[in-house]
N, C-alpha and C positions, 0 to 999 in steps of 0.2 A: 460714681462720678469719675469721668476717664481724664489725664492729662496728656497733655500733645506736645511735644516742642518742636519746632519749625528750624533744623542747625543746618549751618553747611557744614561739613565733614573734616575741612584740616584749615589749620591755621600756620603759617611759619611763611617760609621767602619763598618766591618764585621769580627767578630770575627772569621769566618771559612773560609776567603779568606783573609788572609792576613794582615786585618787589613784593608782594603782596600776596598769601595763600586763605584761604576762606577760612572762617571757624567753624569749628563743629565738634562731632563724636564720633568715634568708632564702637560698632557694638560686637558680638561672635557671630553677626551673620551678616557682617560688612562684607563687601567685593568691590571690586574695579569701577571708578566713577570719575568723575568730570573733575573738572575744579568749580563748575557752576552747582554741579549737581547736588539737590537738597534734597535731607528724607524727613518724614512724620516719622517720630518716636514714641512708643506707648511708654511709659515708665509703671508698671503695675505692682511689681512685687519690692518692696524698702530691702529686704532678706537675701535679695541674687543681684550683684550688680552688674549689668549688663553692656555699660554705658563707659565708656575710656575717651579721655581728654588727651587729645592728640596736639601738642603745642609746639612741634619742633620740626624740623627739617628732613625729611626721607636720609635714610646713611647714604641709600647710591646718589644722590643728589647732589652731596657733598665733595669740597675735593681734597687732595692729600690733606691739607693742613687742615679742614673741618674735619676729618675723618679723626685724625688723631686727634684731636681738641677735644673730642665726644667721645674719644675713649678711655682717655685719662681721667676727665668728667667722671665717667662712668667708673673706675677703680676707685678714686680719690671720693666718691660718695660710699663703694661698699667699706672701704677702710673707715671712712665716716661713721657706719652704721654697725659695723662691726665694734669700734669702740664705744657709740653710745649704746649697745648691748652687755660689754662690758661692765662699763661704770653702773648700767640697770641693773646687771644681777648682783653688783656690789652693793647698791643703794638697798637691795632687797635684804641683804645681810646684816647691812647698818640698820635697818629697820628692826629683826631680829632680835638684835642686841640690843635694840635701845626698847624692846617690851619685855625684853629679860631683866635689864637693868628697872626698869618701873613695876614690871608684876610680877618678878620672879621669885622673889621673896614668900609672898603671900601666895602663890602657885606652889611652892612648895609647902609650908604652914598647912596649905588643904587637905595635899596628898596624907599627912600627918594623919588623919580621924578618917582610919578606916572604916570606923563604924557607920559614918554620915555614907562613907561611898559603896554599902554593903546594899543600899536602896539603890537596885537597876536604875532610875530615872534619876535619881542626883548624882550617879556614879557619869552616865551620859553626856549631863548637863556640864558636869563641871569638866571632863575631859573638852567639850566645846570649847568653854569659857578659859582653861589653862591655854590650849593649844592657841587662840585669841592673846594671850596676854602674850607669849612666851613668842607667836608667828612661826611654830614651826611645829610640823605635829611630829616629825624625829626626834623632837626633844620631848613633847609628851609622852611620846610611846615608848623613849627609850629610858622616859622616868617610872613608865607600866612596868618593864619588862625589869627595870632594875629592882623595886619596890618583888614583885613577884619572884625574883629570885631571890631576894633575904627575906621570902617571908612572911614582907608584913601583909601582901593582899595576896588572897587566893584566885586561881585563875576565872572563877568564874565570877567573879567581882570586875575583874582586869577588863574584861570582853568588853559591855558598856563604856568603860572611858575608852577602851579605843575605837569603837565607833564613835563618842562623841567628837576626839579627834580626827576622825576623818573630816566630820564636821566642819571643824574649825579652820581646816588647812584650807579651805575655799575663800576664805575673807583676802585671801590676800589678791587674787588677783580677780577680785570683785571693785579694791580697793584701786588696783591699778585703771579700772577701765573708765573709773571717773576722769580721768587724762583727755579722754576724747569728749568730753562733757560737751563742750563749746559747737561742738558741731552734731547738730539733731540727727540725723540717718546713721553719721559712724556711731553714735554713742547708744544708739536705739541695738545695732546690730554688735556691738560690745558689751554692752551691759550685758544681753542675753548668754551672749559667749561665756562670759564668766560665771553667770546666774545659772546656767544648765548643768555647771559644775556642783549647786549649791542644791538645787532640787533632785539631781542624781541621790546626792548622800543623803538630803531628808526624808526623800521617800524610802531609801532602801530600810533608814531606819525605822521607820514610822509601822517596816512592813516585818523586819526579822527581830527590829527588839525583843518582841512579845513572844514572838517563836523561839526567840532563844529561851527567852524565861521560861516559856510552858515547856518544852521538850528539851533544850541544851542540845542541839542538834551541834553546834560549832563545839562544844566543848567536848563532845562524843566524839564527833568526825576530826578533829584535832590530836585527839590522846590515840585514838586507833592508829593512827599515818605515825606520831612518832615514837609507840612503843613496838614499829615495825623498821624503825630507823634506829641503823649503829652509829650511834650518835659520839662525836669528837669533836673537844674545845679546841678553838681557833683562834689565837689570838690575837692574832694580822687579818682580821677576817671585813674589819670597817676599813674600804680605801671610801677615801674622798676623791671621786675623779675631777668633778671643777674646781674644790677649794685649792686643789694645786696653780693653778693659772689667778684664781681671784684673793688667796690669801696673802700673799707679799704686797697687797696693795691693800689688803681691810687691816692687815695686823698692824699698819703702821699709823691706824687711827683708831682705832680701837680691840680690845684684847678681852673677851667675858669668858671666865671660867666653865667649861659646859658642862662641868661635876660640880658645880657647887650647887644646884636646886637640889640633885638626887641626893645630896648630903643632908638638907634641910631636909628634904623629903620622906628617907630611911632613918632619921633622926639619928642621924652618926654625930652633926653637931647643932650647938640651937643656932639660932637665925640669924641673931646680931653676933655670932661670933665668925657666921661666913664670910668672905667676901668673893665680890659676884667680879670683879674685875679684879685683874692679874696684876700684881704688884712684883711679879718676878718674873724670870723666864722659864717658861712651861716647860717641865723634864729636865729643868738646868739644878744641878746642884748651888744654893747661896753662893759660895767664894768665885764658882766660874759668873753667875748675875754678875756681880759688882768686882768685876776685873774692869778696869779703867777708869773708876769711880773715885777709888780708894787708898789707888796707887798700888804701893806694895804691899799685897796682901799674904807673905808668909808665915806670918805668926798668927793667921787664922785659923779655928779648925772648923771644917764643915758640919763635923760632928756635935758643935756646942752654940755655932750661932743659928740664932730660932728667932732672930726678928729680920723684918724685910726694910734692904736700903731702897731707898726711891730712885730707880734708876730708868729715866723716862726713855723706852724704848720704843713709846707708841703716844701718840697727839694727846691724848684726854687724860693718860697717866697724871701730869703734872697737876690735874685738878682733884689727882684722891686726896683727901682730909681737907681741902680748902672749901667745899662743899660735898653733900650726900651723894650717893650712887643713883637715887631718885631725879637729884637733879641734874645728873648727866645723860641718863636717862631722858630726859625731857629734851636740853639740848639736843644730843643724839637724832631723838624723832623728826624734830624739826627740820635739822639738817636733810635726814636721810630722806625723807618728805618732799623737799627743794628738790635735791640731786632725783630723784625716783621722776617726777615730775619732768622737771627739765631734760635729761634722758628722753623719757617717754615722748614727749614734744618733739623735741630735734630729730626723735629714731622714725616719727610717723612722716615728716615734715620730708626725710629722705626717703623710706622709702616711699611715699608719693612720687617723686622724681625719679628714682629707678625703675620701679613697676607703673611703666606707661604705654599708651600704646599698644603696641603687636608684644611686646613682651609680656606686660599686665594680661593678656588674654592667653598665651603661650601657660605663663606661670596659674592662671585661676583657672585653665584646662587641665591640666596636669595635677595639682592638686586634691582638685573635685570631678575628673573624674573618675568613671566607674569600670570595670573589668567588663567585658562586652559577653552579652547573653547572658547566659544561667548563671555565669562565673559572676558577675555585677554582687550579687547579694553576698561572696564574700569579701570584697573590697571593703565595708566597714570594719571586716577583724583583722584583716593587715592593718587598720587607720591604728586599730586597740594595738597591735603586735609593735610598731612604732613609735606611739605614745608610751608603752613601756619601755620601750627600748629608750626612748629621750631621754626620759624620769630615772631611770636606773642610770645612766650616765651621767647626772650631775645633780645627781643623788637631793630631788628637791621635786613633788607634785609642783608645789608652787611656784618656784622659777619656773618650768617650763611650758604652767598654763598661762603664768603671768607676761612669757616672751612671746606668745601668739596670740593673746587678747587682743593687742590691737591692729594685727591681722587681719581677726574676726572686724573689727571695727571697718578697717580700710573693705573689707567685699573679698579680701585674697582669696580667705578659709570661710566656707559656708556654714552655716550654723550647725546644718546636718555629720558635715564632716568633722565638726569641734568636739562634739559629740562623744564620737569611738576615740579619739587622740584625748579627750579626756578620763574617760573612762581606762583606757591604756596609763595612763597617769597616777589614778588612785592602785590599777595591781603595779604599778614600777617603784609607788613610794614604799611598798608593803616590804621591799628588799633590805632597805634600813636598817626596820624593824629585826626582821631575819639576822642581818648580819651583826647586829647587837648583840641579841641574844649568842649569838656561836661565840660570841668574844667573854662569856659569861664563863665563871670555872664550873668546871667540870660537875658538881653535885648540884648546881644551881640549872644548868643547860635545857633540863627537858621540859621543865616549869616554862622556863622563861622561851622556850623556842614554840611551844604549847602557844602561848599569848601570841606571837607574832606570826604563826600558822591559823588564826584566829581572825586577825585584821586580813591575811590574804583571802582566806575563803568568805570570809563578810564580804568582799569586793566582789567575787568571783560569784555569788548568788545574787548580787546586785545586778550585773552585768547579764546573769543566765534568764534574769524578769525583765528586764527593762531593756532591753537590745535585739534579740533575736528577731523579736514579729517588729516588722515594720510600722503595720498599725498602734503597736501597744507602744510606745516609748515616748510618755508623757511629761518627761523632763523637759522636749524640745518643744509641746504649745506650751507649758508653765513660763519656760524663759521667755517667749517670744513675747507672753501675755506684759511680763515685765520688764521687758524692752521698749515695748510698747508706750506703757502707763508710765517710764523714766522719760519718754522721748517729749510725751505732752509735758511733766511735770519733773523737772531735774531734781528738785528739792527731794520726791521722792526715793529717788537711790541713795542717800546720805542717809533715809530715815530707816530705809530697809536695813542698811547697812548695821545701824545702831539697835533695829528691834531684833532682825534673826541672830545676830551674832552677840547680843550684850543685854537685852535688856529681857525678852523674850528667855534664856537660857538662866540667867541669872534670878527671875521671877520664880521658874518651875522648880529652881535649886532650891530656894527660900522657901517654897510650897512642900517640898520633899522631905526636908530637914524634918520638922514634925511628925512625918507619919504618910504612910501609903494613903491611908484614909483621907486626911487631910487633902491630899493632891487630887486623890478622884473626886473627892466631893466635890473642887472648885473648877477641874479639867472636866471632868465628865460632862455637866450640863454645857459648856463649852462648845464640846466635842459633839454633841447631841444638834444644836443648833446650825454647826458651820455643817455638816452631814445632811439636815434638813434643805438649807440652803441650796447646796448642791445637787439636794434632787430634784428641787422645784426649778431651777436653773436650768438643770436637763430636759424637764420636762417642756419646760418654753420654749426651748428648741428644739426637743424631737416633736411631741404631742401637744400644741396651746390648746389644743380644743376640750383637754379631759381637762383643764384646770377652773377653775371660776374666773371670771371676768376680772377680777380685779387683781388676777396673782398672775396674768400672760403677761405682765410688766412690771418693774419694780417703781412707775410713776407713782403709786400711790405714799409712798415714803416720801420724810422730807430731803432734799438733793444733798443734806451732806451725810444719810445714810448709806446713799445710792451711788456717790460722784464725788471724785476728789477736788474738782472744782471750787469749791468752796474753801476748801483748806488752800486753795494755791493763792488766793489772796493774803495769805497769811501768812505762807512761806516764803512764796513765787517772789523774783525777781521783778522788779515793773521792766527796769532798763533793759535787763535780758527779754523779755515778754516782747517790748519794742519793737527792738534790734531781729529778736527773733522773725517780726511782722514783718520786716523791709525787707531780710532776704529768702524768706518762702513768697515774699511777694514780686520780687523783683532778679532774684538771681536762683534759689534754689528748684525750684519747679513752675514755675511762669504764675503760680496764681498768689491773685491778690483785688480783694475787695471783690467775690465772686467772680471774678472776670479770669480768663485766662490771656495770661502775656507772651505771643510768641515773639521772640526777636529774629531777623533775617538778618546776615549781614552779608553785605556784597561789596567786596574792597573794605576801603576805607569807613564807607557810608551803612550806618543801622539806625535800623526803622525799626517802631512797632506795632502787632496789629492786638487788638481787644476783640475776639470773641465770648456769648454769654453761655457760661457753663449751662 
């Protein structure tokens, strides 16, 4: 079924008609036209947006004072967006801290029972699930690589949780792409953006777990590289390049210790004796803390006082011991939740209004595209060389998948190209890791550089399967499938959200615990059936004819075996469902009640015509 829209091309003033400019769109193979002039538009693919809302005035058209009025416009909205990019990657950090303050605790207590993490698939699992609780997989992996240099786990124990943490480090701007929720198309081509990130890392695991266990290919190709490296501790060797810019404005509302999990963790002290938020100033000796507090503090000695004064140098300080660290925690979320949210809104809301027009098509040219002739096919590993290049600058996969999700959402970044800037992302977080370990002493170093040489080459055989052949890189139809099936059914992405990352990982944990055996017994027949599935699946696509009559479609199942349908009555929003109806019916692509809606407008006056699909 094809859809057509009937626009005129520009809408704003025309001082020689009226006052009045026609509406319409511009697309990449717009030219020179009338002011009468109408085109037929096919709209076919949700995934490349082709189509640009042109609402404003031509610059030459304008005169001095329009000219300058639209260029200030134009600063005063990047400066706009530039700050709610700010306070977004701040919000992401309050996010952080407020799943450190809730599950860092018991994140730590895990790391504890090495023995539970000595089973490959609960060692996975719970690197997942830590990295989830804690939002940042540089804090799980730099509780791997610390735990591995005292000791308590061996490297090849280490390997699994930090692939689970690769895992885990995807939730977050999975989480961010619900932002575009409200609107069907961005949030169909957002979801996926972020989701492509989520099927890169399951697959690769799905595909080297096992390889590693049978062979230890990473742990082999790791010790070879660095017992051929003259290896020197570093102990300046962790720079934070964004928390320079975003820490004077997080510290002054919240402060979390980032050694206090590995303390629980290494069992240096027990759990209720740590505390996860900062009750002093970090690297400050006591007596310099409570200078102005206490007045004159000369007959103090640094050396004998060992309790801490409350000296509120950041917003939530003032609520340690008048409630738990759990429930600032919670606080916290909500806040950072609001702010994360409202950010994202106001950053999309702008740039719509900057990227419009001949610039929006200038900027989604440039972008996407490709290096001309033969050179084209390496354009995706500059997109990879990039993407690391971002991620090692502000030293975060997450922030800077989670700053071009709605990107992806807006049509800027094409799903294709989301792709390699992601993939660049997971080898630029691997640097963390790296630089952790160098800041480790000297007898500890080659363990602990071992694990973080580990996580890079995990990426880097991810990327040498899943990237190269054009044809093979099945992460981009997986996301698209569930871009898709979120765009019909919103509730869906919230349920994803909670099966892959929490309920799903937490399941196979508790399956693990008991026994290898255990786990295959109830995974295997599982694994047997989705496997079947997908080949009779295939086969209704390539070959229906070898199948029986009754297996060329899945009608003979009841519909809520087959179709999520059924469930959306149960989640689904009615008012959204509505809402949804009147503008796919009326405003988002002309159809409604089988009929196609083109509207014409000429001047003032719009008419519409009903053709039958």
């Amino acid at each position: 079924m094809q859809k057509y829209e009937l626009q005129e091309k520009r809408n704003g003033k025309d001082p020689e008609n009226g006052g009045v400019h026609n509406k319409g769109f511009l697309d990449d193979n717009s030219k020179s036209f009338d002011d009468n002039q109408v085109v037929i538009e096919e709209e076919t693919d949700p995934w490349k947006v082709s189509k640009v809302i042109v609402d404003e005035v031509p610059m030459n058209e304008l005169d001095g004072f329009g000219k300058c009025k639209r260029i200030s416009l134009i600063f005063i909205r990047i400066i706009l967006v530039l700050a709610c990019l700010y306070f977004f990657i701040c919000s992401l950090d309050f996010l952080s801290s407020a799943f450190k303050l809730l599950g860092g605790r018991k994140a730590g207590e895990v790391f504890q029972n090495s023995e539970i993490l000595s089973n490959p698939v609960a060692g996975l699992m719970m690197g997942v699930l830590v990295t989830v609780l804690v939002q940042s997989s540089s804090t799980s992996t730099s509780i791997v690589i610390s735990m591995v240099g005292a000791g308590i786990l061996e490297i090849r124990t280490a390997i699994p949780i930090v692939m689970g943490a690769n895992i885990g480090t995807s939730v977050t701007n999975t989480i961010v792409a619900l932002g575009q929720i409200t609107d069907k198309n961005e949030f169909r081509r957002a979801f996926a953006g972020a989701t492509v990130h989520d099927m890169f890392n399951w697959m690769s695991v799905i595909v080297f777990l096992p390889l590693e266990i049978a062979s230890g290919y990473l742990y082999r190709l790791s010790g070879a590289i660095i017992n051929s490296l003259p290896l020197e501790q570093n102990k300046g060797a962790k720079k934070d390049f964004l928390k320079v810019i975003t820490k004077p404005f997080t510290t002054l509302i919240i402060q979390v210790d980032s050694k206090a999990i590995n303390k629980i963790a290494i069992s240096e002290k027990a759990s209720h004796e740590v505390k996860l938020m900062k009750s002093c100033c970090d690297k400050t000796k006591p007596l310099a803390c409570c200078e102005g507090v206490l007045g004159d503090t000369s007959w103090f000695n640094d050396s004998i006082l060992e309790y801490d004064v409350s000296h509120r140098n950041y917003l939530f300080k003032g609520l340690i011991g008048e409630i738990s660290e759990e429930a600032i925690g919670a606080i916290l979320l909500v806040l950072s939740l609001i702010i994360l949210c409202l950010c994202l809104v106001f950053m999309v809301k702008l740039l719509n209004l900057l990227l419009k027009g001949q610039m929006a098509l200038v900027i989604k040219k440039f972008i996407n595209a490709d290096f001309p002739g033969y050179c084209s096919y390496f354009t995706g590993y500059i997109a990879i060389l990039l993407g690391a290049g971002f991620t090692i600058l502000v030293q975060s996969s997450s922030i800077f998948t989670s700053s071009i999700t709605p990107l992806v959402g807006m049509g800027v970044i094409e799903l294709d190209r989301m792709y390699p800037l992601t993939l660049g992302a997971n080898i630029g977080t691997t640097t963390t890791g790296i630089l952790s370990a160098l800041a480790q002493d000297s007898d500890k170093l080659a363990d602990s550089l071992q694990v973080a040489f580990c996580h890079l080459f995990f990426n880097i055989s991810g990327i040498l399967l899943f990237y190269p052949f054009p044809f093979f890189r099945p992460p981009i139809p997986l996301a698209k499938f569930l871009g898709n099936e979120t765009a019909k059914y919103r509730w869906y992405a919230i349920m994803y959200i909670f099966l892959m990352f929490f309920i799903f990982p937490a399941i196979v944990f508790a399956l693990s615990v008991p026994g290898w055996y255990v786990l295959a017994g109830v995974l295997c027949p599982i694994a047997l059936f989705i496997i079947i599935i997908m080949v009779i699946k295939l086969i209704q696509r390539k070959r229906p004819g070898c199948l029986p009559p009754f297996l060329r479609n899945w009608k003979f199942l009841p519909k809520f075996c087959r179709s999520l349908e059924p469930y959306d009555y149960v989640f689904g929003c009615r008012c959204c469902k509505k809402k949804e109806v009147v503008n796919d019916g009326t405003k988002s692509n002309g159809v409604q009640n089988g009929h196609t809606s083109i509207p014409i407008t000429a001047g003032s006056n719009t008419t519409e015509q009903n053709t039958h699909m």
